[in-house]
N, C-alpha and C positions, 0 to 999 in steps of 0.2 A: 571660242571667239569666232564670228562670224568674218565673212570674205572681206566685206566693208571694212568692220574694224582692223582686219590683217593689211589693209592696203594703206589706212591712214599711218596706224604704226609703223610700218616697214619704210614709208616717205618721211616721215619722222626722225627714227630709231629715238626716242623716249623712253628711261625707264619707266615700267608700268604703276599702277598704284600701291601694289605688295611691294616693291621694292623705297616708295614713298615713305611709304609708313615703316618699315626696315631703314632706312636714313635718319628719317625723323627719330624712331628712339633711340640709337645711336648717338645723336646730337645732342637729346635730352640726357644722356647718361654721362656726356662733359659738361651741361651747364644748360644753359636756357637756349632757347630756339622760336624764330618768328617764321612763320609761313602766312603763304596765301592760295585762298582756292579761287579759280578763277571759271566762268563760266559765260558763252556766248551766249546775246540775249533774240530770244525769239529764233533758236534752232530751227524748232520741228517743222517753223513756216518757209526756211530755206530750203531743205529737203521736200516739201511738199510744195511747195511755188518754183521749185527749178531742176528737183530732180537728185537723185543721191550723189551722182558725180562730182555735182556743183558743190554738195553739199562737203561732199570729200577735200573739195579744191580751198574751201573755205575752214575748214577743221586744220589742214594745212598749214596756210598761211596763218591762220591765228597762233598755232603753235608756234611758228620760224618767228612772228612778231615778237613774241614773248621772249621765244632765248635770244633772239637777233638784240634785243631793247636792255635786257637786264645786265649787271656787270656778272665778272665772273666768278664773285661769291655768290652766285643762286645756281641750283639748278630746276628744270621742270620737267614734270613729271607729265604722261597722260594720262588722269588719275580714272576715266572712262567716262564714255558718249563723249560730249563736247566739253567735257570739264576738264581741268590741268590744275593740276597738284606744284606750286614752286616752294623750295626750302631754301632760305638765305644761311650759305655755311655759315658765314661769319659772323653773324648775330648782328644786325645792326640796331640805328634806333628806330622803334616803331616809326617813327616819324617819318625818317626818312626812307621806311621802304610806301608808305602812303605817298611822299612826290614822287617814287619812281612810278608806283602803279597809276598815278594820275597820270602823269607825261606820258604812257605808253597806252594809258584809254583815251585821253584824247587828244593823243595824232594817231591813233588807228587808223589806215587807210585803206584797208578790206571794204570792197564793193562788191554788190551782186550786178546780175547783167542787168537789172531797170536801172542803175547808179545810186539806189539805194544803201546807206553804210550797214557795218556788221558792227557791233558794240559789245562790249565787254563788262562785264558786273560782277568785281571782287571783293573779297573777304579776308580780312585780315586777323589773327592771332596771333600772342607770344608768349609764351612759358617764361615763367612764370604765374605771372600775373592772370590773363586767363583761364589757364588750366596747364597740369604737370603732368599729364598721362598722354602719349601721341592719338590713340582716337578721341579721348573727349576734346584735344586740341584740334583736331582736325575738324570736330564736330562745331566747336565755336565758330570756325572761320568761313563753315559753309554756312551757319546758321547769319552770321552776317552777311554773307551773298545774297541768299534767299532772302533776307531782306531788303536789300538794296534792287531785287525784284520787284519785291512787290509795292515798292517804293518808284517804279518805272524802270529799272534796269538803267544803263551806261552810269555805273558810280563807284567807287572804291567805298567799302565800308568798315566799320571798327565794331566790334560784339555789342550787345546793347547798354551794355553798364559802362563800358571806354564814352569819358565826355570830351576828350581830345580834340582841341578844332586846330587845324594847320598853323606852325609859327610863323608863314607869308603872310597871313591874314592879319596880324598884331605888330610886325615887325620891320624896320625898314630894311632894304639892300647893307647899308653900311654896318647895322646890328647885328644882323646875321653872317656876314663876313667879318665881324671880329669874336663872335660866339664862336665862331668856326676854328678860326685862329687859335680860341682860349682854350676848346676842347683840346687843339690837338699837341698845342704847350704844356697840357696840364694828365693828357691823357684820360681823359672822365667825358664822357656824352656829352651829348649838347642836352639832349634830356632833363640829364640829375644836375648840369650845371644853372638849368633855367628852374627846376625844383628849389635849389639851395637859393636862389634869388625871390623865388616866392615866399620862401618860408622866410626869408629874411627880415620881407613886406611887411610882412603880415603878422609878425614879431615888432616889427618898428612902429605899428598903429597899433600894438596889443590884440588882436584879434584872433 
């Protein structure tokens, strides 16, 4: 490991990506597990328009964002270069680790010195459903990143076959605070409880 990457780690203290993937199957071995990979967009031209330091001081802060922003069933990982590895212990729902990752991609507040912002472009997986093995899951959630690159970068994404669109989009404040509610009277996700309503739908028009 080079001097650079010893400095951002040590400003850190992150476990490294061996120790990610060592969590992760762990995880998988009590039951299912969601992560995220996350990765700054347009690096090489931070370090090469300001210089490695800068680029250090910005590797940084994007890490502290990340653990500073998430609750404390995650933790993050610095999975190497400018990429971080997070694992939610407590399995939530897909869903709602997409509004965490949107809330904390945009109020990002990382500036370079022309006041130019630093952006983030994540990748979401969950085991089952995606994949049961820790590297081929790891490997969906970057393969969703890398998309949301090349798609323009600043965006949280889902693997390509997740059709999932956000339930703020479909649903009002009062909905969603009493979905909230039902979930946690009933102890079942908000997920599979907006499932069992679909399927209900869609039984009631025959379809």
């Amino acid at each position: 490991m080079d001097e650079k990457s010893n400095k951002v780690n040590e400003a850190l203290a992150f476990p490294l990506g061996e120790r990610f993937q060592a969590d992760l199957e762990k995880a998988l071995e009590s039951g299912g597990a969601v992560i995220a990979m996350a990765d700054l967009d347009r690096f090489l031209q931070v370090n090469e328009g300001f210089g490695s330091d800068e680029g250090d001081r910005v590797l940084i802060e994007a890490g502290l964002t990340l653990k500073n922003s998430l609750a404390q069933g995650a933790a993050v990982y610095r999975y190497g270069g400018d990429e971080f590895g997070i694992l939610f212990l407590d399995n939530p729902e897909k869903e709602d680790v997409f509004l965490a990752l949107e809330k904390i991609r945009s109020g990002c507040a990382i500036k370079l010195p022309d006041g130019s912002a630093v952006t983030f472009t994540m990748g979401i997986a969950c085991a089952p459903d995606d994949a049961a093995a820790a590297g081929e899951l790891i490997r969906k959630a970057e393969g969703a990143m890398y998309r949301g690159k090349l798609a323009g970068g600043n965006r949280v994404c889902f693997p390509r076959e997740d059709k999932m669109v956000p339930k703020t989009t479909h649903y009002t404040a009062e909905q969603l605070k009493r979905l909230t509610k039902l979930s946690g009277r009933e102890g079942v996700g908000e997920a599979a409880l907006l499932r069992e309503a679909l399927d209900a739908l869609l039984k009631k028009y025959d379809v």
